[in-house]
N, C-alpha and C positions, 0 to 999 in steps of 0.2 A: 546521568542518564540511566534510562532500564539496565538493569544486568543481564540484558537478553545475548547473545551469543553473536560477535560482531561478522562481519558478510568475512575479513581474513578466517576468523574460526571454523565460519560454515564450511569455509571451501576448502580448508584442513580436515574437515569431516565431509567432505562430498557424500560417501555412502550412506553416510547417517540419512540427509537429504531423500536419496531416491527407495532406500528399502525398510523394512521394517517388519520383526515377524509375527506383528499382532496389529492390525488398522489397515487404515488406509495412507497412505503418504503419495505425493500427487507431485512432481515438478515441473511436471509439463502434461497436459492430458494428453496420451496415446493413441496413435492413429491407428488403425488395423491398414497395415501394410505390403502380407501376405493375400492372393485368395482366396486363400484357405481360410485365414481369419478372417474376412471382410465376411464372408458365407458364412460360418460361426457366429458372428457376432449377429446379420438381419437374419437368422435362422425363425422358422416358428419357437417360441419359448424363450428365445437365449433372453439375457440379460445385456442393456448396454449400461455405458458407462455411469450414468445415475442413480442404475438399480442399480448396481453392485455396490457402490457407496452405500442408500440408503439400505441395503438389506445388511453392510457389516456396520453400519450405526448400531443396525438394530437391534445384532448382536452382542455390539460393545455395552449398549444400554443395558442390557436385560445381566449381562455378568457385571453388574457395578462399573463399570469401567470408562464409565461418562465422567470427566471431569470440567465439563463445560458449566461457564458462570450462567446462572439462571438470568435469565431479563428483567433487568433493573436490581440486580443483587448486589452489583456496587455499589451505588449509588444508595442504597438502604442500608449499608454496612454505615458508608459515610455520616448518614445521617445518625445513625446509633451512635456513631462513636463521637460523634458533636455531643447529642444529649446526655452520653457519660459526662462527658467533660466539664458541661454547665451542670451537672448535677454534685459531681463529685467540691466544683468549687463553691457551690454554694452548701451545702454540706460541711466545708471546710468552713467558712464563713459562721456559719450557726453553733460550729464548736468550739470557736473562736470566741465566741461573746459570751457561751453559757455556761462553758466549762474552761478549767484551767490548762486543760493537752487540749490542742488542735488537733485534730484527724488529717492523716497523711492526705494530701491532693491526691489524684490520681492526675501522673507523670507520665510520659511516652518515651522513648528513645527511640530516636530514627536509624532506622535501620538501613537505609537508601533512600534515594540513590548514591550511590559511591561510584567512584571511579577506578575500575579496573587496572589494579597495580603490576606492575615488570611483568605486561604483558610482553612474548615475543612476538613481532609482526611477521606473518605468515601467510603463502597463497598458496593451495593445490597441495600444502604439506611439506613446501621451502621455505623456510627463514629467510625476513629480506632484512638482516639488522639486528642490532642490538635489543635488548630491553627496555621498553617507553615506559617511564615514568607513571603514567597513568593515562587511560583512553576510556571510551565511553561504549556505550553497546552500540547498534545498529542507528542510524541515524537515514530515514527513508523519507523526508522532504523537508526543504529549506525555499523560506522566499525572506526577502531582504526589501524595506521600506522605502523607496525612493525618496520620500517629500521628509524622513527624518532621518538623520547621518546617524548610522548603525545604529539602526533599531531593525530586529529580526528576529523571525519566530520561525521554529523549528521543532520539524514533527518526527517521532522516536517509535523505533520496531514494536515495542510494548511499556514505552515512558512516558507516553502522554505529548504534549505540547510544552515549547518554552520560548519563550520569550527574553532579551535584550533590550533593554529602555532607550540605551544608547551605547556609542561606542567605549566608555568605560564602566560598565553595569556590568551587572552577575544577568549570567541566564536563570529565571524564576519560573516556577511550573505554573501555568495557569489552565489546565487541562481535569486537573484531578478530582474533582467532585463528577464528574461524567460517567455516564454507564460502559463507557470503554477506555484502553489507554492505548489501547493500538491502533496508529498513522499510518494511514498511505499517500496523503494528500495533501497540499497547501494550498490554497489561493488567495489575494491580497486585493482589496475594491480600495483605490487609494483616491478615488472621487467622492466618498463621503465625508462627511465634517459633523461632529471635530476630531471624530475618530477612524484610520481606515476600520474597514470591514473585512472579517479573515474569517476566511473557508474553514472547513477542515475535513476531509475526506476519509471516515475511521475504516479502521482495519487494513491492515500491511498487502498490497496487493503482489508481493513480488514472486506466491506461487512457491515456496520452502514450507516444510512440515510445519514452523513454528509462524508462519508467516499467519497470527490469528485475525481472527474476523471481525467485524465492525457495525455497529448499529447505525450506523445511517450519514447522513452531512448535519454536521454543525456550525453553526456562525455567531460570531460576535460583531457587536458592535461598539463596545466598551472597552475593547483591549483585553478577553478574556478572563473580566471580573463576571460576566454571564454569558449562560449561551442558549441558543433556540436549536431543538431537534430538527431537523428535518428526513423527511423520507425515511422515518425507523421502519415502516412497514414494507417497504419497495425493498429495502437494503439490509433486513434485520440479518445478521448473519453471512453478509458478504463481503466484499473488501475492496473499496476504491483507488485503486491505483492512482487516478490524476483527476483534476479538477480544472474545467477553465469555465470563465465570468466573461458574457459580455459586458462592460461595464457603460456601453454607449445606450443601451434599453432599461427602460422604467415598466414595470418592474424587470429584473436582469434576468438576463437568458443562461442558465446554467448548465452545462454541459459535466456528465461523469461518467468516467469509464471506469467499468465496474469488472471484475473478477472474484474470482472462487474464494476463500476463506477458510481457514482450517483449527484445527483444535488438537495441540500435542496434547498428551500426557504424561505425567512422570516418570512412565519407562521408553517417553519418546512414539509409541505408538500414535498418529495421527491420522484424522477421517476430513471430508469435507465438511462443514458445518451447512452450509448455505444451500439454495436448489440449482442447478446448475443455467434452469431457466433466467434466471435474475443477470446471467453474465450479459456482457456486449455495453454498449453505449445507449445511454438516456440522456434526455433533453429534458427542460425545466423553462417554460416560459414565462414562471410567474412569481421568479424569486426561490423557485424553491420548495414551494404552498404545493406543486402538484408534477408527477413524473410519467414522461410516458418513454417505455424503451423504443429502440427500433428493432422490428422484429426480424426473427430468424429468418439470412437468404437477400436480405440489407447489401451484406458487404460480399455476397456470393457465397458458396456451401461452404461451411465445415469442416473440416478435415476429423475433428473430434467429435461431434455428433449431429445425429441424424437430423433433428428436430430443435436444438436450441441454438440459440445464440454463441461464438466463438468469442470467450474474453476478450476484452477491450482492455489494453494496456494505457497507451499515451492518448492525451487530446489540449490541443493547443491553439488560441487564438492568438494572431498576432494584431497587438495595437492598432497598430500601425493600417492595419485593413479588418476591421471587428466581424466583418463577413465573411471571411475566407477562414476555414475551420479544419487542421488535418487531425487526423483518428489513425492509428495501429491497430489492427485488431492481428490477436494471436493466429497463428497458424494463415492467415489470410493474404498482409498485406500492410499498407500505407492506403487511406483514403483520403479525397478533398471534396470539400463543398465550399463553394464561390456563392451560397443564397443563406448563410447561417444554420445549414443544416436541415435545408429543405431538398436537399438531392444529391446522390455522391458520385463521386468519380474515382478508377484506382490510378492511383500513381504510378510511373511508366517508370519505374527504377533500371539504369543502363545493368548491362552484365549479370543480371540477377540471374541464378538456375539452383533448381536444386531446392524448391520450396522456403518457406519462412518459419520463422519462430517469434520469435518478443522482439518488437521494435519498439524504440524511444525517439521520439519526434519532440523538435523545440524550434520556435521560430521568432522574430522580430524584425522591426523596420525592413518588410522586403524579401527575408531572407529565411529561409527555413533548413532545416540538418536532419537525418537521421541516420540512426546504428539501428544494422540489420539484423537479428539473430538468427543464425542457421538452424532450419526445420530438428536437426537432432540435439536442442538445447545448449551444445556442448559453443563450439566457434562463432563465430560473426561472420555474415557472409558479405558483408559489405556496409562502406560508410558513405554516405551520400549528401552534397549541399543543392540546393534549390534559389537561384535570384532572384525569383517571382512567388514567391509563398506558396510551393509544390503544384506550379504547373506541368515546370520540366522540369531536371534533375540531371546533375552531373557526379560522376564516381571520385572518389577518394580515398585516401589508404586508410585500412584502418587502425585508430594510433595505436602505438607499444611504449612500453614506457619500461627505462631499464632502473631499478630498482638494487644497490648494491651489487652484484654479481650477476643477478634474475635481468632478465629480459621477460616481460611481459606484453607477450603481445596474441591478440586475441583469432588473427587468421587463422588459424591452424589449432586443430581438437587437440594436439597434446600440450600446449601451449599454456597451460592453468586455465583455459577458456571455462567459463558459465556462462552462458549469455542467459537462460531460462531465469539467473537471479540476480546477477552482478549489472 
């Protein structure tokens, strides 16, 4: 997998995450909390929170300090380095027959991915254990084949996509010719034939400085020997955290929740890449061909700004009822729509106080869940299951998990809690 920095490392570096003394670094947008600051910030003149991004972009641009990939520079690298290849071997070939020395091929060595050796496993800066062998970097969506026994593709913080044939196969990259390698997203159409059809939602939506941006949704049809752009223009430079397919509508209804995007640097300095306009939840009724957002005041105000849309984290159809559709949006809530997302409703979460943060919603046959994250990034402020696909909602603990000597568990801020990434 990437050699990006796995979510134990991140949280070993927590501070690295929220500060930084050149950029911008983002891991939760900031409420103005104060009156003093809420008055500061709608002042005549002041700046909110999208100007002050774009104005230290603009800064960093102007001092050399942009080290964001050009649009489509991947993918033109790729192609260079293909037509090396056939150049150099047929070059080899012609020295081969005319002369008595061949001329060296031109050879690669793989430099990655590798596997992360005698890493320590780590949370919040405690060691839970020995030295593992080897682990992989960040791993930010998994979906798994039903109609073929372990076959599974899995999408990587900044390593692209891979893929499993079956349950005794090597995972194999089928991602890498693409103008990005950064995942936030999976989805699986296991109704077409002869091959399912897989989503892929680019750029890492989970809101950390390295957490980079993404050009748009891609689909195969082939098992990832090809793929088709979609929405480069809606998404260029943002990051889709979750993807759901109705797979009952011709053409399918696509649903993405979309959030921010960002761009370290090699001294870790990090800005937004994306417009902050582009966040929130989009609908696709036609496959894909065409996106419209829902716009700002959707899912009620803001907490984070005036005028745009509040990230959309999770969004999930369940099977089992292809019309009944819940949404997370940041700082907001839990949403439901019972008509395919033609009207919403918020979810009446029991015991809830005290604001929200990053929710992650999942649901099937009936049943829906989510983990609540507390408005200050840090705790969980509740877990919650639903018997009717988020009509009602009843409370539950939220799990801990004891790890060697650590106790992990997410109630409580000093507790190695992240909710904003973990």
């Amino acid at each position: 997998m990437s050699r990006r920095f796995s979510p134990w490392l991140l949280a070993a570096a927590g501070g690295l995450l929220l500060a930084a003394s050149l950029g911008v670094i983002l891991s939760l947008p900031q409420s103005a909390k104060s009156r003093s600051a809420r008055a500061n910030r709608n002042a005549p003149g002041s700046l909110h929170a999208r100007d002050r991004v774009a104005r230290e972009a603009f800064f960093l641009s102007r001092r050399g300090l942009n080290f964001g990939v050009p649009p489509g520079a991947y993918r033109a690298a790729i192609a260079q380095m293909r037509r090396q290849e056939r150049k150099a071997v047929g070059s080899a070939r012609l020295d081969a027959t005319d002369s008595p020395q061949a001329a060296a091929s031109l050879a690669w060595s793989a430099l990655g991915p590798l596997p992360l050796i005698n890493e320590i496993p780590a949370f919040g800066g405690i060691s839970l254990g020995g030295a593992l062998a080897g682990v992989t970097g960040r791993v930010t969506a998994l979906v798994a084949d039903p109609i073929v026994s372990g076959r599974m593709f899995v999408g990587t913080g900044d390593g692209g996509v891979w893929m499993r044939a079956n349950a005794t196969a090597a995972f194999v990259p089928i991602f890498d010719l693409e103008p990005t390698l950064s995942v936030g997203a999976l989805a699986l159409d296991t109704t077409t034939s002869p091959n399912p059809t897989l989503y892929v939602g680019s750029g890492e939506g989970n809101g950390s400085a390295d957490s980079y941006y993404g050009e748009g949704v891609f689909v195969s049809s082939d098992l990832g020997n090809t793929w088709t752009q979609l929405g480069a223009s809606n998404f260029a430079h943002a990051s889709i955290a979750s993807i759901a397919v109705d797979t009952t509508q011709t053409p399918r209804t696509i649903y993405a929740a979309v959030t921010y995007g960002s761009s370290a640097n090699r001294a870790d300095a990090s800005w937004v890449e994306g417009d902050f306009s582009q966040d929130g939840l989009w609908r696709s009724g036609d496959g894909g061909e065409s996106w419209i957002p829902y716009p700002a005041g959707t899912f009620g105000a803001c907490p984070y700004f005036t005028s745009d849309p509040c990230p959309a984290e999770s969004v999930v159809i369940d099977p089992a009822s292809p019309t009944a559709v819940l949404v997370s949006i940041l700082g907001a809530g839990v949403f439901r729509s019972s008509n395919s997302g033609f009207s919403w409703t918020p979810a009446s979460l029991p015991n809830l106080s005290g604001g929200v943060g990053r929710v992650s919603v999942a649901a099937a046959d009936g049943v829906a869940y989510a983990i609540v994250g507390a408005a200050d990034g840090i705790e969980y402020a509740g877990f919650y299951k639903s018997a009717n696909d988020g009509i009602t909602w009843t409370q539950a603990s939220v799990p801990s998990a004891t790890l060697g000597s650590t106790t992990i568990d997410g109630s409580s801020s000093s507790n190695f809690s992240e909710s904003f990434f973990d």
